[in-house]
LOVOLO-516943 format. One record per residue: x, y, z of N, C-alpha, C in turn. Coordinates in steps of 0.02 Angstrom, whole numbers, plus 50000, padded with zeros to 5 digits. Layout:
N
XYZXYZXYZ/...
//
This chain:
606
500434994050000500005000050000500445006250000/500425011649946500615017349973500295021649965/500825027849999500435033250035500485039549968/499705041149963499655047249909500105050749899/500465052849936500895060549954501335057849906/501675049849940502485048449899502145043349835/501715041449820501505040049763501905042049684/501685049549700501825051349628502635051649647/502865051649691503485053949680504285049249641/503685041049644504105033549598504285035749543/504785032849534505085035349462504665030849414/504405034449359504235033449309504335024449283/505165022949285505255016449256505435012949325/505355005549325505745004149393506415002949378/506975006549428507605004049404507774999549470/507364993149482507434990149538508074982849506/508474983649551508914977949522508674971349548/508394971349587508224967249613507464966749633/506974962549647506264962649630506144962949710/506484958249789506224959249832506464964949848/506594968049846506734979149864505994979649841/505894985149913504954988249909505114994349850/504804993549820504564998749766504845005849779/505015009449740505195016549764504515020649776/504305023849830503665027449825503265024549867/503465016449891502925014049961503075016050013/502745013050047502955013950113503825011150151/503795005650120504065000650148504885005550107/504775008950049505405008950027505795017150065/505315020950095505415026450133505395022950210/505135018750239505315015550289506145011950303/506215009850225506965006850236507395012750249/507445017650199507765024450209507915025550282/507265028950301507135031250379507715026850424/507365019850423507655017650472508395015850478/508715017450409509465015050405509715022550422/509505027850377509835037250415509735037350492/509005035250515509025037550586509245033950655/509155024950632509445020650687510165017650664/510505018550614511155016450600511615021050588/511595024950528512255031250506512105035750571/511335039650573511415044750598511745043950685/511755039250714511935039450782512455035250778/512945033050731513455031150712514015038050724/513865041650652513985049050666513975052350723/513435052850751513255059450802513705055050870/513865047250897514315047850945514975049350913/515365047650844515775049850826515815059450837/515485061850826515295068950840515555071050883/514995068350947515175073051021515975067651059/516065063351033516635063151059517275068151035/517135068750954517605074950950517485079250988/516815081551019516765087351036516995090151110/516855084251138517155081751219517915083251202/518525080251155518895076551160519235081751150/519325085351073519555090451045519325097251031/518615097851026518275104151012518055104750960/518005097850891517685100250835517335095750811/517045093650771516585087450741516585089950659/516615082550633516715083050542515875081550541/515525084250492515015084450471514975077050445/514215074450463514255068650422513905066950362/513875075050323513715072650254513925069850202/514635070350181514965066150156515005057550177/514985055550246514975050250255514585044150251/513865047750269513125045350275513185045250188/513155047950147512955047150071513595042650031/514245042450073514425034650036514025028850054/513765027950127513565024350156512915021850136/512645028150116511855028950094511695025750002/512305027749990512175024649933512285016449898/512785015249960512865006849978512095002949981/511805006950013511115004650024510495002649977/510805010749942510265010949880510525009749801/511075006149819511475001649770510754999049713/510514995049730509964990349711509384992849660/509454999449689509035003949646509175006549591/509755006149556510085008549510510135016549519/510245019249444510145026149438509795031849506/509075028549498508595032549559508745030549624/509385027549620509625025249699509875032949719/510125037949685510465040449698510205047449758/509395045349733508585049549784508735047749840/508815041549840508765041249914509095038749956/509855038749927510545039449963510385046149985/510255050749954510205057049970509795059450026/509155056250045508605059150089508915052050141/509335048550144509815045050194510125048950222/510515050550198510865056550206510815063650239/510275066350211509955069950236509525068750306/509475061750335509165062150394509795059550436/510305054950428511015053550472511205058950482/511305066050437511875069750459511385074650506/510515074850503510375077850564510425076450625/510485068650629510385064950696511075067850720/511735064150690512315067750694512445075750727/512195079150674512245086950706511975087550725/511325086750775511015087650833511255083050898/511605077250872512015072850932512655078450944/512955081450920513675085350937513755092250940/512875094150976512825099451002512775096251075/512745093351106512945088351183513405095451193/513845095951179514465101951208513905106551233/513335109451212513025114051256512765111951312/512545105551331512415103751411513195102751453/513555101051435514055103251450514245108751486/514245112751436514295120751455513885123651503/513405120351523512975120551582513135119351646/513415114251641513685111951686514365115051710/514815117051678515365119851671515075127051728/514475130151714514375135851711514025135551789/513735131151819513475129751883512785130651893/512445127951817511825129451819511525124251847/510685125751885510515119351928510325115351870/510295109851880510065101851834509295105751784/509375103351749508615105651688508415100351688/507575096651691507515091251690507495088551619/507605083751592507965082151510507435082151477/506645083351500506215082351463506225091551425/506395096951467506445101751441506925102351398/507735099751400508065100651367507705098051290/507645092251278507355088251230506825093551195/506425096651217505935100551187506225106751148/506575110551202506855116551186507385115251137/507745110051120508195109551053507895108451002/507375103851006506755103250957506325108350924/506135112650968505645118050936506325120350894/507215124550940507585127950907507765122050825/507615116250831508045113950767507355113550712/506835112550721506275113950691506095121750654/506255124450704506175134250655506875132050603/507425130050646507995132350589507855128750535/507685121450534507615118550465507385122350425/506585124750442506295129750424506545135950372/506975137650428507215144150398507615143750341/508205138150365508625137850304508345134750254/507735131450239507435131550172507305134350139/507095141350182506725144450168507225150150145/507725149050154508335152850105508865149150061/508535142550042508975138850000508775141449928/508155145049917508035148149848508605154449823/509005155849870509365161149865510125160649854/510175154549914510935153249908511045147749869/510515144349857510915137649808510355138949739/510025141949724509565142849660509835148049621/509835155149676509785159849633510845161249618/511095162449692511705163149693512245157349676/511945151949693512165145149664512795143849695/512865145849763513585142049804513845135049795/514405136549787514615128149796514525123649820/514535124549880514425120449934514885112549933/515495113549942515895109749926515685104849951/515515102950016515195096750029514725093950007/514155100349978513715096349961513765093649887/514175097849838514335094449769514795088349772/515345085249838515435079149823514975074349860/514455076649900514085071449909513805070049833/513395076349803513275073049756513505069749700/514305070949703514625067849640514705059949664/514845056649720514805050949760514265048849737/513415052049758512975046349750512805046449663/513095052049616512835048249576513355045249513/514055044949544514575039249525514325034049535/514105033349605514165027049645513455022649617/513015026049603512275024049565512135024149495/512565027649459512365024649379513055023049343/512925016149330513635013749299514255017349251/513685020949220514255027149166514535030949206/514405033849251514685039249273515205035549325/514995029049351515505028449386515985025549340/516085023549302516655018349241517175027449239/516705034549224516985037949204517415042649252/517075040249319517505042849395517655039149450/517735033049426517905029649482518485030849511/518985030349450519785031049487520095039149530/519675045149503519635049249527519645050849597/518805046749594518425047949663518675044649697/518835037949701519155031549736519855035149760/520175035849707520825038749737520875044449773/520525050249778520355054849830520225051049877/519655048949892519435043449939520165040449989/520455036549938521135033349968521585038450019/521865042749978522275049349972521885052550055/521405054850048521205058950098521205054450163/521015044650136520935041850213521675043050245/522055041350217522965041350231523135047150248/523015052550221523245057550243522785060950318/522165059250328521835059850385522235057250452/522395050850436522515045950472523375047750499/523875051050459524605052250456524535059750483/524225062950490524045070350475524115068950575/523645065950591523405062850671524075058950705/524395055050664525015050550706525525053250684/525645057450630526405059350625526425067550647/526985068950694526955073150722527075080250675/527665078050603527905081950573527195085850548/526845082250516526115082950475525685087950502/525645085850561525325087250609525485095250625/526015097150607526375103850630526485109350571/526345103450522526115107950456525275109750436/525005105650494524255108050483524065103050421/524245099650406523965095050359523155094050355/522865095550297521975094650308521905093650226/521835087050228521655085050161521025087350130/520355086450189519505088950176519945097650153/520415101450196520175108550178520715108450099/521315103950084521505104250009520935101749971/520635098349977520035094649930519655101349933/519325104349990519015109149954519335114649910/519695117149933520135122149874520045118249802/520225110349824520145110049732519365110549697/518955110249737517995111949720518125119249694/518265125449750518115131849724518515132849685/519045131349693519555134649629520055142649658/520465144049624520715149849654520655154549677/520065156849633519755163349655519465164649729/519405158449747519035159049809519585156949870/520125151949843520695150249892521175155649905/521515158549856521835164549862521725169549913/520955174049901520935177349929520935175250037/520715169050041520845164950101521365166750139/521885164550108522465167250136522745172550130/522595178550072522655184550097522455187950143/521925184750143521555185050222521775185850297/521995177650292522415175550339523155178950353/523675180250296524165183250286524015191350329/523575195450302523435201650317523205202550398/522935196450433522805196450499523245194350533/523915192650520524375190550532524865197450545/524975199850484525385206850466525105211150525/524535208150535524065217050612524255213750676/524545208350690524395206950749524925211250781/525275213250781525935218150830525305223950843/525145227350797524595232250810523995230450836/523565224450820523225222750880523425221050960/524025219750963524225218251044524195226951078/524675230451043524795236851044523935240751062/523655239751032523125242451046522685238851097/523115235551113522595228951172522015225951146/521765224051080521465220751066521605211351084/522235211551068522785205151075523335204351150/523305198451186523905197151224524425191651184/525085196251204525735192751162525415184251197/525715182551152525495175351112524695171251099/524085178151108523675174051081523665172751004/523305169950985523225168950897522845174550865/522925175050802522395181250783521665180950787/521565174050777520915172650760520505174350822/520675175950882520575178850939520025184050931/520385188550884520045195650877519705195050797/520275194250761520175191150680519305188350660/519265183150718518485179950684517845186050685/517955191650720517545195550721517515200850672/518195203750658518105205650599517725201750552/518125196250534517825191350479517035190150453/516875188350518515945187750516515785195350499/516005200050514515685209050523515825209250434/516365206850394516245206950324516025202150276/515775199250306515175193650306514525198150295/514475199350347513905202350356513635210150317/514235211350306514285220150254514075216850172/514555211750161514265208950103513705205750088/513625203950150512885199050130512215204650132/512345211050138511785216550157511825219250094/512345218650058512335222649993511695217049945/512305209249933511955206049903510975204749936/510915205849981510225205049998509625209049961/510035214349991509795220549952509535221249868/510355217249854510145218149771509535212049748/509595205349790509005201249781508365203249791/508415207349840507625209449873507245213849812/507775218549790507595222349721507445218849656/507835211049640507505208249581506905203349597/506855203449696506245198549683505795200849677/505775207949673505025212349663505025214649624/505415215749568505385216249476505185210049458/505355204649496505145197649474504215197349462/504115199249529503295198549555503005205149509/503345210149505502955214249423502895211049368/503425207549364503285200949283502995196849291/502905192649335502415189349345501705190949338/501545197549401501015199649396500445203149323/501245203849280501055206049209500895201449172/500785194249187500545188549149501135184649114/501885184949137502345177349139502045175349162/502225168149141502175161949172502975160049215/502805156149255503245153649290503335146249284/504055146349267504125137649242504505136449308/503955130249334504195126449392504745122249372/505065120949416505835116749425505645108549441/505885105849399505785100749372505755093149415/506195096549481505945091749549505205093549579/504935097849578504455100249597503785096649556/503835092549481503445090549455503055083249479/503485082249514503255072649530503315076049623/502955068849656502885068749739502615075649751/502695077149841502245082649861502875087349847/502295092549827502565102049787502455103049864/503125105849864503245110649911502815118349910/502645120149978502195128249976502585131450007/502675137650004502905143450024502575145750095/501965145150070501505148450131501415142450207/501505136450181501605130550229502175132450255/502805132050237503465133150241503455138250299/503125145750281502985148650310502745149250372/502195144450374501655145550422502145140550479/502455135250466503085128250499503495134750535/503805139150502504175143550546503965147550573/503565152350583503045154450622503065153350681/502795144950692502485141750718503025138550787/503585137250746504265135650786504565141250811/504575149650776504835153550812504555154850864/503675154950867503345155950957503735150250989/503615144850963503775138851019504265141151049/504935142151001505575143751042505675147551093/505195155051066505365159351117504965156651155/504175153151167503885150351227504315145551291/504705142351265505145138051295505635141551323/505885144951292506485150751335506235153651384/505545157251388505455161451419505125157851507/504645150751467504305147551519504995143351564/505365139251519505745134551543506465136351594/506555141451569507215144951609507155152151616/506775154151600506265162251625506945165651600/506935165451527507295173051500506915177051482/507095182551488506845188351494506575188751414/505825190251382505585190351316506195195151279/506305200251282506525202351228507405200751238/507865195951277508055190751270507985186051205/507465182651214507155179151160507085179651096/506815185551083506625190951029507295190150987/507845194851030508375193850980508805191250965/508925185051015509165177950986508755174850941/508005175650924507755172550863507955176550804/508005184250811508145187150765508745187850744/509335185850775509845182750753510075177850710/509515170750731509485166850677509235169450616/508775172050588508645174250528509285178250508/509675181150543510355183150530510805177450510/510945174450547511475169150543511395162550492/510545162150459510615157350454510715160150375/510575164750343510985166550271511715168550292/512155172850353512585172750333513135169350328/512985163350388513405157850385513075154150329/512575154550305512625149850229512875150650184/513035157850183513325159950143514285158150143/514395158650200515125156450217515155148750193/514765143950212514745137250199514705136450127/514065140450091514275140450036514935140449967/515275146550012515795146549977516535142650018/516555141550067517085139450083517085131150117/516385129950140516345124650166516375123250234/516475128850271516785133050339515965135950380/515555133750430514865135050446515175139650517/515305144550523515675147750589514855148850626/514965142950671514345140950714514555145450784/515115145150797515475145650859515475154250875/515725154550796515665164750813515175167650810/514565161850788514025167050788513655165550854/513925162150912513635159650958513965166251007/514765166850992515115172551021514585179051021/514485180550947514285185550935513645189350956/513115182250965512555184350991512535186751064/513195183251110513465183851190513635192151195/513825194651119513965201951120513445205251113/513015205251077512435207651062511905208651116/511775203651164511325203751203511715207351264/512435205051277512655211151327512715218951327/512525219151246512505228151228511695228851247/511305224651279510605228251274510365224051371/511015223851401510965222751474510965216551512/511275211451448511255204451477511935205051524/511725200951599512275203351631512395194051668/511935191651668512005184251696512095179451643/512645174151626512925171351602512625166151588/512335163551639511785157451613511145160351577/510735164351591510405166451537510595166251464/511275171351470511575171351407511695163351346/512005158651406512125155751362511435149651351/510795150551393510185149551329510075150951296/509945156651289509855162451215510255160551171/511035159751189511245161151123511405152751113/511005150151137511065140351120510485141451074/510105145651054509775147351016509825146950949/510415150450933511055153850859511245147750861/511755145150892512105141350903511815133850880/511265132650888511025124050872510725127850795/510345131350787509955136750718510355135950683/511035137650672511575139650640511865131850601/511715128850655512185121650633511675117250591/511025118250616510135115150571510475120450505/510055125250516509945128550451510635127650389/511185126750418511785127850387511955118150355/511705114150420511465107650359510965106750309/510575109950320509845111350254510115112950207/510445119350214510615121250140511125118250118/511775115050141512105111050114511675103450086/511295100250132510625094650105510445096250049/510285103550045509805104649983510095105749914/510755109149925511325110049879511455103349849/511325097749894511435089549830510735089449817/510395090149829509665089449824509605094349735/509715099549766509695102449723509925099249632/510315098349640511045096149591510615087649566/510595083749605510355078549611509445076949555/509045083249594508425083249557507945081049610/508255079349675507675076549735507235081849758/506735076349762506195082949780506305086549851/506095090349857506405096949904505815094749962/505325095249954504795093050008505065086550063/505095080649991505285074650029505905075050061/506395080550044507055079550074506895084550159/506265088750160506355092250208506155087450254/505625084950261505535078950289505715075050330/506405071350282506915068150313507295071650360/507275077650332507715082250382507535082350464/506955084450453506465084250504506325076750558/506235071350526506305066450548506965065450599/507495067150574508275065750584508145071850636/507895077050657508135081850692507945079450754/507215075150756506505072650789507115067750846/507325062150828507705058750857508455062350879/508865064850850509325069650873509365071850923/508635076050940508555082750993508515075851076/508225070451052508225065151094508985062751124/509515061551057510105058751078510545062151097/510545068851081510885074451103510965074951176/510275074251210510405072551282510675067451319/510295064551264510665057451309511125056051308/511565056251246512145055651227512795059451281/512475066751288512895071351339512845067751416/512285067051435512245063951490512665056251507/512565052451465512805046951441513675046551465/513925053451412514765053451412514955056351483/514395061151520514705064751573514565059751636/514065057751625514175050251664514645047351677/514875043251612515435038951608516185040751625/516195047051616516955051351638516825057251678/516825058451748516735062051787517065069451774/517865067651718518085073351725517975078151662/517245077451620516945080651592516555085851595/516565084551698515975090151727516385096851778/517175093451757517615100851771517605108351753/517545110451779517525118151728518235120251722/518525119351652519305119051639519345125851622/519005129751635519185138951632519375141651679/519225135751727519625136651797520275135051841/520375129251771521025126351785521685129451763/522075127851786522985128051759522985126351692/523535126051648523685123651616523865116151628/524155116351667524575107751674523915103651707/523395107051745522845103951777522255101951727/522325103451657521725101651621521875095351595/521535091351568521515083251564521775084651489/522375080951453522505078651404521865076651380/521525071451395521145067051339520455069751326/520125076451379519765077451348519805086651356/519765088351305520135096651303519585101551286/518995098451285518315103151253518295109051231/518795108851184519045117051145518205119451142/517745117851125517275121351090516765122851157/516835117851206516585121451292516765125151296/517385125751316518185130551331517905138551291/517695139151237517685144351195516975147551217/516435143351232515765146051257515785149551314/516075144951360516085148351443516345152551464/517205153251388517445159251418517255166051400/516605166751330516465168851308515825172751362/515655168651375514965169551445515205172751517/515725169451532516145173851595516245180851575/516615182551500516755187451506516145194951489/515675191051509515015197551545515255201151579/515635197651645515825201251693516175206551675/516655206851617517135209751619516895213151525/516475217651500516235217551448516685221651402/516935221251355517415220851294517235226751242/517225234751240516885236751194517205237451107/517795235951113518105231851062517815228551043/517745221751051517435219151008516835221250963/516365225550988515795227750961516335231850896/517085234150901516975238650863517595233550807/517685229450820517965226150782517395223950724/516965219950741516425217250704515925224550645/516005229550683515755235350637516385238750589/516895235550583517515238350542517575234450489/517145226150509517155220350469516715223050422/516055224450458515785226850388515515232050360/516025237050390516075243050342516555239450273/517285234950311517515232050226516965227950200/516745224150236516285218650168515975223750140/515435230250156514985232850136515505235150055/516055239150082516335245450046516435239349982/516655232650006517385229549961516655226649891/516105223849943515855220149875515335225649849/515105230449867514915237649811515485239649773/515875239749779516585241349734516625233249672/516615230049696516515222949660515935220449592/515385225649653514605222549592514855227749562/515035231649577515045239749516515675237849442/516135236749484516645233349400516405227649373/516095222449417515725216549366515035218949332/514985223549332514305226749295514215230249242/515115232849247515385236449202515425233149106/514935233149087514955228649008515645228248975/516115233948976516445235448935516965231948972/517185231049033517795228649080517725221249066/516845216949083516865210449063516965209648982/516905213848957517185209848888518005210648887/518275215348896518905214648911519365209948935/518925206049007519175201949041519045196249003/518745194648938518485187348929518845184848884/518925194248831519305192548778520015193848759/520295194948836521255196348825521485193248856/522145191548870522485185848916522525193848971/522905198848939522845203049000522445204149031/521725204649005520965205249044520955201349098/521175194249068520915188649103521355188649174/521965190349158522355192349228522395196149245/522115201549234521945206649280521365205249305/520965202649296520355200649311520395195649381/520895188849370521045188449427521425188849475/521925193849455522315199149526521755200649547/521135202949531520735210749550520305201449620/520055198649579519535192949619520235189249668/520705188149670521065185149720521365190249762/521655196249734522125198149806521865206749787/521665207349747521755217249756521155218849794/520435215149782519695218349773519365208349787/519365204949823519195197649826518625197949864/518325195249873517465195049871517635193949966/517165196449992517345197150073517215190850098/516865187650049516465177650085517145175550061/517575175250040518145171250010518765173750070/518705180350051519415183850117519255180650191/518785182250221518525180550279518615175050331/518625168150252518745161350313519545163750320/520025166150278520495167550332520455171750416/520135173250424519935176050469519595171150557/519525165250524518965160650558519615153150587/520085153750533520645147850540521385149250550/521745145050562522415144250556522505148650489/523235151950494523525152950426523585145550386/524015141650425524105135450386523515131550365/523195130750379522375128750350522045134050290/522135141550284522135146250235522565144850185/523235141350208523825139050129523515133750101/523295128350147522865121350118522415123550071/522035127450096521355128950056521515130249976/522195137249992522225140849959522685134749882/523285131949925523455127349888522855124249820/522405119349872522015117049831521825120549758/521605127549780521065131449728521545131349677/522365134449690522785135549643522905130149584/523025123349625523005118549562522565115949551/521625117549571521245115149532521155121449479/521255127449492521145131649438521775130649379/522435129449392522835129049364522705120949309/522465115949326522315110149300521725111849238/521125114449265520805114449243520725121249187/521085125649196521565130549142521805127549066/522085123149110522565118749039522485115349021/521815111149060521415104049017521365105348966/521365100848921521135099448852520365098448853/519955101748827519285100548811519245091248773/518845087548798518595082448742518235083648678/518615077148632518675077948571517715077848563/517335079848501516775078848484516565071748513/516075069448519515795062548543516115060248586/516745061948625516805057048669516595060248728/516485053848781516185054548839516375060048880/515945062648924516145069248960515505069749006/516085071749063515805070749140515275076049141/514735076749189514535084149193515015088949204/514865095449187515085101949221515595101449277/514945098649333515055099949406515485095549417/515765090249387515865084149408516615084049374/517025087949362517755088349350518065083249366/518815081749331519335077349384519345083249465/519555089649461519865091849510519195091849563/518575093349546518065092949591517925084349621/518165080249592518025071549609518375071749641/519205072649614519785072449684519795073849747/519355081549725519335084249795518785082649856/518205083549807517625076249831517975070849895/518365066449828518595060149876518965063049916/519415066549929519745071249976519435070650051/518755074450022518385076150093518055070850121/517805065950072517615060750098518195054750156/518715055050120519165050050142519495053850208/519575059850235519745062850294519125061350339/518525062550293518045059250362517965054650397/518095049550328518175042350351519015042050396/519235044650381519905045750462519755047750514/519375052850501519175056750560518645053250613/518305048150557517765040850588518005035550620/518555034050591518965027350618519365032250667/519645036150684520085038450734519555040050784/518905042850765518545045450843518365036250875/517925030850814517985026750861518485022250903/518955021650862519745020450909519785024150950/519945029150981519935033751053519565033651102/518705033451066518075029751110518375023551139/518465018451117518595013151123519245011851159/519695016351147520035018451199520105018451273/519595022551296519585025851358518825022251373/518605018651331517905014851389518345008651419/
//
């Protein structure tokens, strides 16, 4: 028997390899899905997760991982396997990123808040991961339709599931993808045990991405990075900096502030063609629907709508009833997320980089400029941004293969949703679970020595919340003015940017001279570079800014000097390059290091 909704959504022919596999479109064949994303990958992932998060302070996303995995599954299905590797996928890596937000009960604890009983916790992450899905759908028409980000993760998930699902394409990328794959597990794995590697910052996922964007976008990275480097004598000097912190100290705030200058320009200029749009329309165009949208349930706007709505009361209801923050508290930690969740998509977009952490900082600044003075308050509110940021910022990467792929957007929200449903469940438990099992998880190491904090578990990303929350006491008006310098440049750099790319006479110049063409990209890498590209220097290591930057150089340089294929012979998509497969397998095969090393260490210390 199936269900109306997913009915229409069977593919046309069956590409069933096999006859006992339930039909695409029953029940039974969205039941198999479900239950392999939400009771196998996704909580596979999500303890791999929060043990990074306990251990070291970071967690690898598990979209890349879940969609090799996912597509193992939907092997059977041929071609249209590649749907629902994808909405696999799409529900593991929520369970996942809602399991390795655990670091915020943590931080609770750290902070000396009394016990929350877990039935509140469970709710209150739920309503917050429910609006964000929400939201960031509800801006995937912008960043992956209209502006069309890369989304480096999400284009090698999709180059994975649909190598891995239709025989041509994989005959035509196997060795590519496979060998990235290889390449990145080894180098994950050497990067972790060899000390030399290790000191060079070795990050195969961040060379693989450089080779996705290409130069234009790696370059400016590390000019980035380079230029925050060159200020730091003058940031100490000015006491922004103490001799030997890192830049990124002060640096990430700039960074996000030209983030945010750019993303006000580009908003702006969208907001202006979506209402020349709705005059053409209203003048009797037609509107040609998108071609996932034709089969299964059509997504609504006004539903979409009415889902976030609906989750933003909840949230603020739960804040306000469950731990009595103050309403307009509430107010503008939700209105933050509608901030954060385009401008970190926008960062993810282009770099692959979701700065969850600074916008969690940032909101700790925001609410202390309008009288937040108690620390535990604070850091509900801004657990707000903080879980929003990491939902919304997997949607639009989900939707970015989705996109690319042809899956329907409804059925993929869904899954999303499903995966968040169980998450917001393991998230607790999971935290409770680890702080259980190791007593010295419930230290507050902001209080410790240096030599007194535990080697094995270092909770960089606790460590960064609490000290962020303490320092209420002691309130910073720097920083406020760091973040408004950020985006006076993003504002100034990308109006200076749309204005020469607009220029008719400069783009033909640039298309049709070798000098054009290099001046064209001096001007996009180091003179005038788009502020979403400069920025993740701002967010990382320099040496992680050379990786990146590395990458872009020799995928732009490769793909410069390729030879076009001859007439008739075979040819990959577009998207689907040698240097984009490499780098693909790249990111894939560091995860899978980053998978086998978190469960070795687990396994470790139980």
């Amino acid at each position: 028997m199936t269900n109306p909704s997913f009915a229409a959504a069977a593919a046309p022919v069956d590409t069933r390899r096999w006859a006992w596999l339930p039909p695409v479109g029953s029940w039974g064949y969205y039941s198999l899905l479900g239950a392999i994303g939400m009771l196998i990958l996704g909580p596979l992932g999500g303890i791999t997760a929060a043990f990074m998060n306990f251990s070291i302070g970071f967690f690898v996303g598990g979209q890349v991982l879940a969609g090799i995995l996912g597509s193992v599954v939907t092997y059977g299905y041929g071609a249209e396997g590649k749907h629902g590797a994808n909405y696999i996928q799409t529900t593991a890596a929520s369970v996942a990123g809602m399991m390795a937000m655990s670091t915020l009960i943590q931080a609770m604890t750290w902070m000396g808040m009394p016990e929350v009983p877990s039935w509140q916790l469970v709710i209150y992450m739920l309503c917050i991961s429910m609006m964000a899905a929400g939201i960031g759908m509800l801006y995937t028409p912008i960043l992956v339709e209209r502006m069309q980000l890369t989304f480096p993760s999400g284009l090698a998930v999709a180059n994975i599931l649909r190598a891995l699902t239709d025989p041509v394409l994989l005959r035509q990328s196997v060795s590519r993808l496979f060998g990235g794959i290889g390449a990145g597990a080894i180098a994950g794995i050497a990067a972790a045990k060899v000390a030399l590697l290790g000191a060079i910052e070795l990050s195969s996922s961040t060379f693989g991405a450089g080779l996705i964007v290409g130069a234009r976008v790696g370059i400016p990275a590390l000019v980035g990075g380079g230029v925050f480097t060159l200020l730091m004598p003058y940031f100490i000097s000015i006491g922004w900096l103490k001799e030997g912190e890192p830049f990124r100290k002060i640096a990430f705030l700039i960074a996000l502030g030209m983030i945010l200058g750019a993303a006000i320009v580009d908003l702006t200029l969208i907001f202006w063609r979506a209402v020349k749009r709705l005059q053409t329309v209203a003048e009797g165009e037609q509107v040609v629907v998108p071609e996932e949208q034709r089969t299964g349930p059509r997504a609504s706007t006004p539903r979409l709508l009415a889902w976030v709505g609906l989750w933003t009361v909840a949230t603020i209801a739960c804040g306000v009833q469950f731990f009595h923050e103050p309403l307009h508290f509430m107010i503008i930690a939700v209105a933050l997320v509608y901030l954060f969740a385009i401008v970190n998509g926008i960062s993810l977009g282009l770099t692959d980089q979701n700065p969850i952490s600074s916008a969690f900082v940032v909101t700790v600044l925001v609410l202390a400029s309008v009288g937040l003075k108690d620390p535990v308050l604070g850091l509900m509110a801004a657990m707000v941004v903080f879980v929003s940021s990491s939902v919304a910022g997997d949607m639009q990467q989900d939707r970015s293969t989705g996109w690319r792929l042809g899956s329907n957007r409804a059925l993929q929200f869904r899954f999303q949703v499903a995966g968040l449903l169980l998450g917001s469940i393991l998230a607790v438990v999971i935290a409770k679970l680890f702080m259980s099992a190791y007593p010295v998880l419930n230290l507050d190491q902001t209080a410790m020595s240096a030599d007194q904090a535990p080697a094995q578990w270092t909770s960089a990303m606790t460590y960064k919340f609490v000290g962020a929350l303490r320092s209420l006491t002691e309130p910073k008006p720097y920083q406020t003015d760091a973040i408004l310098i950020g985006i006076a440049i993003g504002l100034v750099s990308e109006l200076l940017r749309k204005l020469l790319k607009s220029n008719l006479a400069y783009l033909r110049w640039a298309a049709n001279s070798k000098l054009g063409f290099a001046t064209d990209f001096m001007v996009d890498a180091v003179v005038l570079p788009s502020p979403y590209a400069s920025s993740f220097g701002g967010f990382v290591n320099l040496g992680t800014s050379a990786w990146f930057a590395a990458g872009g150089v020799i995928s732009s340089a490769i793909n410069t000097l390729a030879s076009k294929p001859e007439a008739g012979e075979d040819e990959l998509p577009s998207d689907m390059s040698s240097t984009s497969l490499v780098g693909g397998g790249l990111i894939a095969g560091d995860a899978l290091a980053a998978l086998g090393l978190g469960i070795v260490g687990l396994l470790a210390v139980i």
